[in-house]
C-alpha positions as CSV (number, residue, x, y, z in Angstrom):
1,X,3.1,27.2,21.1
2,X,2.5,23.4,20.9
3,X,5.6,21.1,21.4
4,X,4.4,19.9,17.6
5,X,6.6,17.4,15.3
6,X,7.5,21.0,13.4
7,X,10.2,23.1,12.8
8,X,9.3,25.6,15.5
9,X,12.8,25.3,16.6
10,X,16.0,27.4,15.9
11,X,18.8,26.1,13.9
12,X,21.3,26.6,16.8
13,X,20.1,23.7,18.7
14,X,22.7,21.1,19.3
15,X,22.6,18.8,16.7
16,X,22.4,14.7,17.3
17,X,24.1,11.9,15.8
18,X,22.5,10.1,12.8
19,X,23.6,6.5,13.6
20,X,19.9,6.3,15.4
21,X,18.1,7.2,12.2
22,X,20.3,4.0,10.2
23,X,18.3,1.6,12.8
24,X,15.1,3.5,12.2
25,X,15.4,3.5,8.4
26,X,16.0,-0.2,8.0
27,X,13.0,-0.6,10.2
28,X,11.0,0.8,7.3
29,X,12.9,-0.9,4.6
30,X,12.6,-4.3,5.9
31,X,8.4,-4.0,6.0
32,X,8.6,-1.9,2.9
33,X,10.8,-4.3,1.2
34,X,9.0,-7.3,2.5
35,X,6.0,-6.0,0.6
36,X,7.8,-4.8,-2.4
37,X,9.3,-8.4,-3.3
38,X,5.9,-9.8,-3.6
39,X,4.6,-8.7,-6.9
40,X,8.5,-9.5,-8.5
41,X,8.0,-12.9,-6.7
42,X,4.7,-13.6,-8.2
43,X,5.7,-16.0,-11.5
44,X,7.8,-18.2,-9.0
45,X,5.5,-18.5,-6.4
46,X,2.5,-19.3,-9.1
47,X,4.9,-22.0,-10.2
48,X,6.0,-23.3,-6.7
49,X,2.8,-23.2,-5.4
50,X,1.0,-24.0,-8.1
51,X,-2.0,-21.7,-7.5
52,X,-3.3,-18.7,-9.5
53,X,-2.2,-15.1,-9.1
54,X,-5.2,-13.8,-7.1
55,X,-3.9,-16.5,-4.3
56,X,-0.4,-14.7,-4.4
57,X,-2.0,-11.3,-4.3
58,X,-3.9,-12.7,-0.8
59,X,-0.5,-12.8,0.9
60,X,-0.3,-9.0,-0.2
61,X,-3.5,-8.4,1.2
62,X,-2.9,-10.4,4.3
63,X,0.0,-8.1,4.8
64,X,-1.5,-4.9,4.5
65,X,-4.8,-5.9,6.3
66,X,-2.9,-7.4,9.6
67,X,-1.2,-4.4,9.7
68,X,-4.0,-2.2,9.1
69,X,-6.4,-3.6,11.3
70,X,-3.6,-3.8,14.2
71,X,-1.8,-0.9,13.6
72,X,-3.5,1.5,16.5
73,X,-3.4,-1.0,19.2
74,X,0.2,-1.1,18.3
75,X,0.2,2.5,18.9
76,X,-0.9,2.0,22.4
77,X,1.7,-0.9,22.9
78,X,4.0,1.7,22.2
79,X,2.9,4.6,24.2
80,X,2.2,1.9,27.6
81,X,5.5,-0.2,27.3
82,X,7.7,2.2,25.3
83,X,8.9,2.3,21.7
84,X,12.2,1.1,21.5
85,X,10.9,-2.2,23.7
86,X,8.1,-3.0,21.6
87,X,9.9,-2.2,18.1
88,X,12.7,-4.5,19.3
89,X,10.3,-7.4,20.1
90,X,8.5,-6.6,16.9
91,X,11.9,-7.2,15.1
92,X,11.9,-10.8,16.5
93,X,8.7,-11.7,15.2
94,X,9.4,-10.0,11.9
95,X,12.3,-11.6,11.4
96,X,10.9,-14.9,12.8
97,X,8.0,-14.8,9.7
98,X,10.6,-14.2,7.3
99,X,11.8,-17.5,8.3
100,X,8.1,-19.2,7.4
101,X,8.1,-17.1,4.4
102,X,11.4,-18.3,3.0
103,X,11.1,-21.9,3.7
104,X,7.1,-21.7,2.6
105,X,6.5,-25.7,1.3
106,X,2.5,-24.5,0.4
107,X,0.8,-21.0,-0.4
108,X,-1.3,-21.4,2.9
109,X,2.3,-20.7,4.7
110,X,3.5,-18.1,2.7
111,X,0.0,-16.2,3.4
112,X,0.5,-17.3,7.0
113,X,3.8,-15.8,7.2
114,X,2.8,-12.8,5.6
115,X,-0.2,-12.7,8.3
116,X,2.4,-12.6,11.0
117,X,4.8,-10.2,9.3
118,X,1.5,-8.0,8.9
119,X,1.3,-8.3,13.0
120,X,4.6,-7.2,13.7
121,X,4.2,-3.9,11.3
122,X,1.3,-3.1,13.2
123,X,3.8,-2.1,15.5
124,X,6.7,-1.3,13.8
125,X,4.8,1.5,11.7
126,X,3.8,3.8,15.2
127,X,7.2,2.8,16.4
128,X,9.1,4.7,13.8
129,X,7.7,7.6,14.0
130,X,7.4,7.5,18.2
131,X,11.7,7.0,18.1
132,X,12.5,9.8,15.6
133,X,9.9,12.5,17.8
134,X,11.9,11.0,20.8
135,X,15.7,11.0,19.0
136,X,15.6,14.3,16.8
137,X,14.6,17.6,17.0
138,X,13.4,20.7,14.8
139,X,15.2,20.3,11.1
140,X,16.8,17.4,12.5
141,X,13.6,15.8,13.1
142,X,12.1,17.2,9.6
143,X,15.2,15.6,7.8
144,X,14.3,12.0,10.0
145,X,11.1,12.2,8.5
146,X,12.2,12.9,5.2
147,X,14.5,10.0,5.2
148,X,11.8,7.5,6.6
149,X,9.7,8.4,3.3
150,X,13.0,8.0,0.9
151,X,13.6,4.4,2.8
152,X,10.1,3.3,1.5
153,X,10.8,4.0,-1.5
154,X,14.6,3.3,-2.1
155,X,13.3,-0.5,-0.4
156,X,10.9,-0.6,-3.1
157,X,13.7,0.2,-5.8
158,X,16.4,-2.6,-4.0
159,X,13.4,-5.2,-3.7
160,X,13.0,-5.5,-7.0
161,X,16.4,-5.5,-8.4
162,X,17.1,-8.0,-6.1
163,X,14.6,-9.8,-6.1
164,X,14.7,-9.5,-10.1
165,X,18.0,-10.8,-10.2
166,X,17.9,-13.2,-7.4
167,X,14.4,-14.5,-9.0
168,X,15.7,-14.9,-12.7
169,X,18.8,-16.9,-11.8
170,X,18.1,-18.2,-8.1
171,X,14.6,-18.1,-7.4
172,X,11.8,-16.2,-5.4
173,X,13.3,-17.4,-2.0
174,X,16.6,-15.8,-1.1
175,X,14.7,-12.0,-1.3
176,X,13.0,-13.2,1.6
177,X,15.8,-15.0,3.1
178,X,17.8,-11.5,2.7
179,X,15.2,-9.9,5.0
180,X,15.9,-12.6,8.2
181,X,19.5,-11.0,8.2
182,X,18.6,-7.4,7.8
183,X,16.1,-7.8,10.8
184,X,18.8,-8.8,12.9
185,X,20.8,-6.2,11.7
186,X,17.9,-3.7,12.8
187,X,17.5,-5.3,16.3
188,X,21.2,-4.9,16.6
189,X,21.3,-1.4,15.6
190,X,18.3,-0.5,18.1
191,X,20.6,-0.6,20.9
192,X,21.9,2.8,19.8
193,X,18.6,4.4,20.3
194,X,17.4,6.6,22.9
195,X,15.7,4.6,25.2
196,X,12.3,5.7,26.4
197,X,9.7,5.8,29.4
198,X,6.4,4.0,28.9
199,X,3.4,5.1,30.2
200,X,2.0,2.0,32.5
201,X,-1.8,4.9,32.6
202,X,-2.3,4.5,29.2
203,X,-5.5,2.5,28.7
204,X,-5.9,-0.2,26.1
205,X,-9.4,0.3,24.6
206,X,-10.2,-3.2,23.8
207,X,-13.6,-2.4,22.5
208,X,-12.1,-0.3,20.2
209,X,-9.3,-2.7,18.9
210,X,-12.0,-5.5,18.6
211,X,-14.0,-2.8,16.2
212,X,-11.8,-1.2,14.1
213,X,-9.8,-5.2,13.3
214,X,-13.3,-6.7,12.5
215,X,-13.8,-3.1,10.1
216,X,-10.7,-3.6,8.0
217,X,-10.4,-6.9,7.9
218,X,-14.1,-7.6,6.9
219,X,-13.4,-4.4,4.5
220,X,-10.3,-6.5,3.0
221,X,-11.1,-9.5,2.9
222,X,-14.3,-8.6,1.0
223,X,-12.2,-6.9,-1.3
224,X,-9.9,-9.6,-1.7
225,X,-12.8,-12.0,-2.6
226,X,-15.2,-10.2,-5.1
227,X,-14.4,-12.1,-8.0
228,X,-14.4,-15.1,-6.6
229,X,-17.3,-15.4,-4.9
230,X,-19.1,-13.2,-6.9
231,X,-19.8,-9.2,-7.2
232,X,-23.7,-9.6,-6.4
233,X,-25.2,-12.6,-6.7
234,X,-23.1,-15.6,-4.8
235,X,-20.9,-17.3,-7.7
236,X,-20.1,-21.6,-6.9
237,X,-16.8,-20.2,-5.4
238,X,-18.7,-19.0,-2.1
239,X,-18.4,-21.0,0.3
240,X,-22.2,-19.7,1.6
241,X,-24.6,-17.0,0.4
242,X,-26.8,-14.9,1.9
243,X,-30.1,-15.1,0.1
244,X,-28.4,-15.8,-2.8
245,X,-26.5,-13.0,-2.6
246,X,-22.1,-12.8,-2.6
247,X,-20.7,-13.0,1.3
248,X,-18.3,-10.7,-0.4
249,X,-20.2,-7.2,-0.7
250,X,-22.0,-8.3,2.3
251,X,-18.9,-8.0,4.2
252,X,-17.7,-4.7,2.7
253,X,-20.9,-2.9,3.9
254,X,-20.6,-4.8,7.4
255,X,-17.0,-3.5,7.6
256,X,-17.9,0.1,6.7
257,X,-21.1,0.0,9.6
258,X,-18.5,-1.6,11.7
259,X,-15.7,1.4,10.9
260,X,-18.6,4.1,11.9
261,X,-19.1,2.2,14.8
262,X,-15.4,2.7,16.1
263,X,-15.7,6.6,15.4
264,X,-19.0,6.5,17.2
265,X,-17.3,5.0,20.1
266,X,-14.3,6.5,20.2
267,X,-16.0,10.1,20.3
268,X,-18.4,8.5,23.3
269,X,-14.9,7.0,25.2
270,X,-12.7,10.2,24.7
271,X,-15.9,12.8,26.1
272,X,-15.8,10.6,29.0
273,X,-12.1,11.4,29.1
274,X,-11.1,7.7,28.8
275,X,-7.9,6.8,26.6
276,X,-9.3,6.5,22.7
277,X,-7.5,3.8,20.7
278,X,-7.0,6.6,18.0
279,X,-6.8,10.4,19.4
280,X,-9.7,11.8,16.6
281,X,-7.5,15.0,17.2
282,X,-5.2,13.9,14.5
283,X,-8.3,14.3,11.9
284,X,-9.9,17.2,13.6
285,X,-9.9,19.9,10.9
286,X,-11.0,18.9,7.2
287,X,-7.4,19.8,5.7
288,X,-6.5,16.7,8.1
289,X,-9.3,14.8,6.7
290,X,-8.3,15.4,3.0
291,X,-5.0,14.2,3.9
292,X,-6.3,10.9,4.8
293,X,-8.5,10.8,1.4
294,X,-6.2,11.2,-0.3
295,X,-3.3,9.7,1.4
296,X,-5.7,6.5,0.8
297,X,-6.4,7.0,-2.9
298,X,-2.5,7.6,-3.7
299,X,-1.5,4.2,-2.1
300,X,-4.5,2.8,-3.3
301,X,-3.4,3.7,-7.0
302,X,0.0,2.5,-6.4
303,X,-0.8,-0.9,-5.2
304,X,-2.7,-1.5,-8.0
305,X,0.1,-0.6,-10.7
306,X,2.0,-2.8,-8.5
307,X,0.4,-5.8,-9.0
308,X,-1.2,-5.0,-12.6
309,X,2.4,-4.9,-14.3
310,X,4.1,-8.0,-12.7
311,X,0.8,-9.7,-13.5
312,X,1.4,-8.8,-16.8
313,X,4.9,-9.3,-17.6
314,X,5.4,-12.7,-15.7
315,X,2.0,-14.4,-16.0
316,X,0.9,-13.2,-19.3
317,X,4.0,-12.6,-21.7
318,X,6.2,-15.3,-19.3
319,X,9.3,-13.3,-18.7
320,X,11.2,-13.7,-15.8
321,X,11.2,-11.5,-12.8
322,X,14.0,-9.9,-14.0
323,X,12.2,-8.5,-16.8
324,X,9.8,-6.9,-14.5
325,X,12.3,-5.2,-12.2
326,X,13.5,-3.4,-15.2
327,X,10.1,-2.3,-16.2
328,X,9.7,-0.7,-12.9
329,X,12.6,0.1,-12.3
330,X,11.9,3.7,-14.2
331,X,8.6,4.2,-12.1
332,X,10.7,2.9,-8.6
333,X,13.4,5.5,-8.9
334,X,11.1,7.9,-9.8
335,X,9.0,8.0,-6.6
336,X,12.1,7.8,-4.6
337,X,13.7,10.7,-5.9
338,X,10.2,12.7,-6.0
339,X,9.7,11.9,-2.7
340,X,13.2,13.5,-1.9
341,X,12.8,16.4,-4.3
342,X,9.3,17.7,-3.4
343,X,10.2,19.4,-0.4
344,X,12.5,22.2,-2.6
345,X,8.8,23.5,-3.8
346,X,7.4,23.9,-0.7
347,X,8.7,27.5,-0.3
348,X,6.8,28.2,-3.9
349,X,3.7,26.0,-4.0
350,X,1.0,25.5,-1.4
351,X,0.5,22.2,0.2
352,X,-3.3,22.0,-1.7
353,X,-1.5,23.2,-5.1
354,X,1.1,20.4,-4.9
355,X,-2.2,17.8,-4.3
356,X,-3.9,19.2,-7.4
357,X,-1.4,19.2,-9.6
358,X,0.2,16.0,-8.1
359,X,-3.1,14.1,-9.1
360,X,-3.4,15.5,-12.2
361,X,-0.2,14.2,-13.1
362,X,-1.3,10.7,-12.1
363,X,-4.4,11.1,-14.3
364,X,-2.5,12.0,-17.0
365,X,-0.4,9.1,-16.5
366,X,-2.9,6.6,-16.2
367,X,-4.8,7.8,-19.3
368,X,-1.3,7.8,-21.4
369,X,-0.2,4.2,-20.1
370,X,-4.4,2.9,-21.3
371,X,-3.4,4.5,-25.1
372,X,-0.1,3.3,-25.6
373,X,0.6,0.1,-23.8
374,X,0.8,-2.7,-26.1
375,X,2.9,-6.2,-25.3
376,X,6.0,-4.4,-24.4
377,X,6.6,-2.7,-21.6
378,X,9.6,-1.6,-22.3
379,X,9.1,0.9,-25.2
380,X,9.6,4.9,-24.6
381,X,6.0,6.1,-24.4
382,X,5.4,3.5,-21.7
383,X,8.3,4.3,-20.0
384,X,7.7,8.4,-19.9
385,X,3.7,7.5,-18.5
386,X,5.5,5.2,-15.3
387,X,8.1,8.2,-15.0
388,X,5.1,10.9,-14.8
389,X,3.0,8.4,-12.5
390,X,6.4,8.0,-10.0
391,X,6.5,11.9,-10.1
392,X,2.9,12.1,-8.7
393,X,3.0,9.5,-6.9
394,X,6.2,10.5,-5.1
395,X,5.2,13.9,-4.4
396,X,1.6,13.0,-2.9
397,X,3.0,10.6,-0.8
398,X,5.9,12.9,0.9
399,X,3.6,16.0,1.3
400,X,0.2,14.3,2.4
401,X,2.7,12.5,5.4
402,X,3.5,16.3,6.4
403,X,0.6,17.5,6.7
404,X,-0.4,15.0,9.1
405,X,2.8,14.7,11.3
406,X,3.5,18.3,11.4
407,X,-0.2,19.1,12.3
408,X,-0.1,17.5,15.5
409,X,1.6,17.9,18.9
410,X,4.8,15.6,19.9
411,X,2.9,13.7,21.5
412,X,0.0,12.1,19.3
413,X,3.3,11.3,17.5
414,X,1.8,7.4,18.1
415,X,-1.5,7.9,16.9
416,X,0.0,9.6,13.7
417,X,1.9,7.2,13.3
418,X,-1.1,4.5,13.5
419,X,-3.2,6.5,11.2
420,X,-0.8,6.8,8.3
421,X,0.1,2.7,9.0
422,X,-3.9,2.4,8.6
423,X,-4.3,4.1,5.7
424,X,-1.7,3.0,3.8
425,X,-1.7,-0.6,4.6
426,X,-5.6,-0.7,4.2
427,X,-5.5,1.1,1.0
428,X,-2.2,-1.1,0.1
429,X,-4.9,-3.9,0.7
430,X,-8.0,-2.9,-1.4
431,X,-6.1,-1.8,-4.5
432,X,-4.4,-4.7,-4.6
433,X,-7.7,-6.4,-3.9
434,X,-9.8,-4.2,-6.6
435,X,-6.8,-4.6,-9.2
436,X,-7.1,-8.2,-9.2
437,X,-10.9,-8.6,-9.0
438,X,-10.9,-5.8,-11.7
439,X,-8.7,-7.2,-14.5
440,X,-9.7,-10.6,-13.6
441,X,-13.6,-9.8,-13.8
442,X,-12.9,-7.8,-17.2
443,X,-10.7,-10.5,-18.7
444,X,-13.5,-13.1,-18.1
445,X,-16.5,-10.3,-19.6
446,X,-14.3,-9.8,-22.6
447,X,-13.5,-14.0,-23.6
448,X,-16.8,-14.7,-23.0
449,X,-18.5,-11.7,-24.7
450,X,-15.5,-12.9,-27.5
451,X,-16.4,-16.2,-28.0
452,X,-20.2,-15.7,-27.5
453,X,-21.3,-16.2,-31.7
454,X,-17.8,-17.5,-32.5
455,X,-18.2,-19.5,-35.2
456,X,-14.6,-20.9,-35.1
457,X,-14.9,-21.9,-31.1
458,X,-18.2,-24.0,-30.8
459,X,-20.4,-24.3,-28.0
460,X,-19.3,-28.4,-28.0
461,X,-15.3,-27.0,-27.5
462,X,-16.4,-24.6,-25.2
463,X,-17.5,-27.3,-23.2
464,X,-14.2,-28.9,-22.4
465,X,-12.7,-25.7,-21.0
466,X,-13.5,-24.5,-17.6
467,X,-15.3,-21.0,-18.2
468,X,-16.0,-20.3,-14.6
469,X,-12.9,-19.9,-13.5
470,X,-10.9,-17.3,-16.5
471,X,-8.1,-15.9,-14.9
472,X,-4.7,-14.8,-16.6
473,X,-2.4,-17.2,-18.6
474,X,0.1,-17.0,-21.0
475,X,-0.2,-18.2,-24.3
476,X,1.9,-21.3,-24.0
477,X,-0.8,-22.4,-21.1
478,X,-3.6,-21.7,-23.0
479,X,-2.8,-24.1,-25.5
480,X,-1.1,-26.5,-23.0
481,X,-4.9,-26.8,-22.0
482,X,-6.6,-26.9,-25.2
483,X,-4.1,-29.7,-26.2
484,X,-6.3,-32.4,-24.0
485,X,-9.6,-31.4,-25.6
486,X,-10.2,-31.9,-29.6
487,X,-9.6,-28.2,-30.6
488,X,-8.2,-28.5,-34.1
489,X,-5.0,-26.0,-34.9
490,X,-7.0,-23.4,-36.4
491,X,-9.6,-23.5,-33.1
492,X,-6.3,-23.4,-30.4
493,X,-5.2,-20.2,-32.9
494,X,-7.9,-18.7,-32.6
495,X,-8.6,-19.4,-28.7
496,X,-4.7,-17.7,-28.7
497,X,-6.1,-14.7,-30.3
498,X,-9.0,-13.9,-28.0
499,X,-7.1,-14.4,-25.6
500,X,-4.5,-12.1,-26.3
501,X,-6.5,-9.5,-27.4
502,X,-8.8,-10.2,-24.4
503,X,-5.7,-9.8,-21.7
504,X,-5.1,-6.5,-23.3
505,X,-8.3,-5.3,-23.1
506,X,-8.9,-5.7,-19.6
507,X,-5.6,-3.5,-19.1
508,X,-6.3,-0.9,-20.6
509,X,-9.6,-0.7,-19.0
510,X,-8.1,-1.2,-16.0
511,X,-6.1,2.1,-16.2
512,X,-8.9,3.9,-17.5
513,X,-10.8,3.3,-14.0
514,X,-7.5,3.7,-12.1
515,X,-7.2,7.3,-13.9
516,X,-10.6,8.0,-13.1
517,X,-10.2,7.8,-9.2
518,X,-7.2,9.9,-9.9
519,X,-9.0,12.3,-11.3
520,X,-11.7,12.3,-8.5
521,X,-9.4,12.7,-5.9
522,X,-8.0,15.7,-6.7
523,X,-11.7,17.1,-4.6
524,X,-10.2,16.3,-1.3
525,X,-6.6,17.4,-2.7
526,X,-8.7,20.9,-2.9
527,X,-9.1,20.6,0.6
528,X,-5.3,20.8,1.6
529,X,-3.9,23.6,3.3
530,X,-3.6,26.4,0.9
531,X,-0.7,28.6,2.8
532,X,3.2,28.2,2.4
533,X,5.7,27.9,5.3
534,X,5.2,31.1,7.5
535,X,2.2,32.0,6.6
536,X,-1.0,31.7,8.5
537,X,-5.0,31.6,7.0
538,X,-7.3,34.4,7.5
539,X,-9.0,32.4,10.6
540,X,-5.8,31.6,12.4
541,X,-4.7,35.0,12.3
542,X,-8.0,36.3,13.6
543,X,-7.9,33.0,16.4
544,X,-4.1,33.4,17.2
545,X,-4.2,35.0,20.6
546,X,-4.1,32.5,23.5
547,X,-4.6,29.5,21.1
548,X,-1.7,27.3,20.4
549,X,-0.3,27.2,16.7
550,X,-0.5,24.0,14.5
551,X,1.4,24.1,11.8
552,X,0.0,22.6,9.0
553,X,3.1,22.6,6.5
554,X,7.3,22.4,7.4
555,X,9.3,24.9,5.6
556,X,11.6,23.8,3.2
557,X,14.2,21.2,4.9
558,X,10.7,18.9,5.9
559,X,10.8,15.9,3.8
């Protein structure tokens, strides 16, 4: 049988010491809590800064598509040189852009520093996983990976309570400033790792890199820019068209060509028996496939909740970040104790059962939340609609993780490792992207389809307010604004009310599209293993002579 990241072993097996897994952990929390801040930050740094919320949401994007696009060829870095080297150097640098990040004077350098924080998670992701397959063993090694998923999302929960609190009474800074010190803290606990061999014959497949960065971040950055410079035709925010058409699809469609290049290649390099950036064994069989669909879709959803409800509660109703760590905090618990929890049904429910019903739940969610969300987030039916999403959304993430990891031999740990980091940061990237290109897009359709035969707000008023550029502001800004032009009280009230009823409009919609890509991915969630721990498919049991066993699903102590 293959030497897999499973539970192939017996319990007997001598057990190890956990103190490796607290270094491990805080690697996770410190890129997971790094991201997590961001949205909680947003009012300050709209304030600081002075720049819109799309700008913030770049950094978030930056993030996610540094690490994305960088993310395999940190794999390498780690297989050549050795884990615990490169995650130690990738500390440094970490912890070096959280020193940017918290003494940001501009937005330019907080999106730098969250460029170079993206870099060093491009190797911190593979990293993680390489040290627990090289520290732990059989349930040991489940429980590791178990942990690593609860560390996402307990970060998530501390980031922002902290970052509330420190936000509300402090400001936006110190969150960050908390993150220098804990990656010190992690490169000081990495000395009680196991230290590992690297493997000088491991080939860097520059090609390769040079394809699948250009993919993503042509993918992202597209994304990122739709609204701005325009969803077809080229809007005066672009700084060039093509034809008269938007840069931005352009580059989405060049990224996709440019993603099935790298496949293309990579199939070509690893027939000739060369070293492949990505081993395409991890995504070999379609249940490995849906994983990744899905896996994608999942993060994708989250991202966008992410940024659609701090947008909402600091930049449209004005309350403090505080505010908006108690709004999540419901839906932040929730996913951190799913996450946790799922792995008691694992004995009982299939791996494709827990997907179906997992995305259901998030539909369900999503559709609640568009009916009953009004101006407070805070009232029960809200709350119960970001409990049932966190239960979902917990759950997916957890199990679609273990079917990846545990379907592949010790050591593709790396690549793994890269393809979840790819997935998640790319789809971190583009929801974040689509969520604020959506609700921004929807908010201008609905004031201008709003004031279009107004009577009340004349063509001459409309005039003196730029129209080009709607994005979201509270109501205290919106007549701020209309104070320098010669609306009359009864004009500014009723700019006040399209504008409110505008805001809410476009959220609502939102989470009406968001449930709908829910509810479509629950088509690759059908293409999830469909056995339990122990069992084996029809074809497996036919194939099982001479052919080495993958196991597709951990049995019950696999987190």
């Amino acid at each position: 049988m293959t030497d897999a990241l499973s539970l192939d072993q017996t319990d007997a097996e001598p057990q190890t010491t956990w103190i490796p897994m607290i270094a491990i952990a805080f690697g996770q929390v410190i890129m997971s809590f790094n991201v997590a801040s961001l949205p909680v930050a947003l009012g300050g740094m709209v304030a600081s800064f002075g720049v819109p919320p799309t700008t913030v949401a770049t950094g978030i994007v930056a993030y996610s598509m540094l690490v994305a696009g960088f993310v395999m060829l940190g794999a390498k870095l780690n297989q050549r040189f050795g884990a615990l080297q490169v995650f130690r150097a990738a500390v440094l640098l970490f912890g070096g852009a959280q020193v940017v990040m918290t003494f940001s004077p501009d937005a330019t350098f907080m999106i730098a520093a969250q460029a170079l924080s993206g870099a060093a998670g491009a190797v911190i992701v593979p990293a993680l996983v390489a040290l627990i397959a090289e520290n732990y063993r059989g349930k040991q090694q489940a429980t590791a990976l178990g942990a690593l998923g609860s560390a996402r999302a307990g970060a998530g929960v501390a980031a922002f309570l902290i970052g509330g609190i420190l936000g509300t009474y402090i400001g936006w800074r110190p969150a960050f400033g908390i993150l220098i010190v804990l990656s010190a803290l992690v490169f000081l606990l990495s000395f009680r790792l196991k230290p590992d061999k690297g493997r000088p014959d491991v080939q860097i497949d520059l090609v390769g890199v040079v394809l699948a960065a250009a993919a993503i971040i042509l993918i992202s950055f597209g994304f990122n820019n739709l609204n701005r410079w325009g969803l077809g035709l080229a809007r005066p925010g672009a700084p060039f068209d093509l034809l008269g058409l938007s840069p931005a699809p352009v580059m989405i469609v060049v990224g996709i060509l440019l993603g099935q290049a790298f496949l293309s290649w990579t199939h070509r390099r690893q027939a000739r028996g060369r070293t492949p950036l990505l081993a395409l064994q991890v995504i070999a069989s379609a249940e490995e496939r849906a994983a990744v669909y899905a896996m994608f879709s999942v993060v994708a959803l989250e991202a966008a909740l992410n940024f659609s409800v701090p947008l909402y509660i600091q930049i449209v109703q004005g309350r403090s970040p505080l505010a908006t760590a108690i709004a999540m905090l419901p839906f932040n618990l929730t996913v951190f104790f799913a996450a946790m929890l799922i792995v008691r049904f694992y004995g009982r429910l299939t791996p494709r059962q827990i997907g179906r019903y997992g995305f259901a739940l998030c539909t369900i969610a999503l559709l609640w939340l568009s009916f009953v969300v009004r101006n407070d987030w805070s009232t029960i039916p809200v709350l119960i609609g970001l409990v049932l999403f966190g239960v979902g959304q917990g759950a997916l993430v957890t199990l679609l993780f273990n079917v990846l990891v545990t379907a592949s031999p010790k050591e593709l740990a790396g690549d793994v490792g890269s393809l979840r980091g790819t997935t998640n940061n790319l789809a971190a990237a583009v929801g974040t992207a689509v969520a604020g290109a959506l609700l921004v897009g929807l908010l201008s359709a609905s004031v201008l389809r709003s004031i279009a035969d107004n009577p009340i707000l004349p063509a001459e008023l409309q005039a003196q307010v730029d129209l080009e550029n709607i994005t979201f502001v509270s109501n205290d800004r919106l007549q701020s604004v209309l104070a320098g032009t010669t609306a009359t009280p009864e004009q500014v009230a009723e700019a006040v009310r399209v504008n409110t009823e505008a805001r809410l409009r476009a959220l609502k919609i939102g989470l009406l599209v968001m449930a709908g890509l829910a509810l479509l991915t629950i088509i690759p969630a059908g293409r999830l293993p469909d056995y339990r721990p122990g069992e084996l498919p029809d074809d497996q049991q036919q194939s099982r002579a001479g052919e080495p066993e993958r196991n597709p699903m951990p049995d019950r102590a696999n987190a």
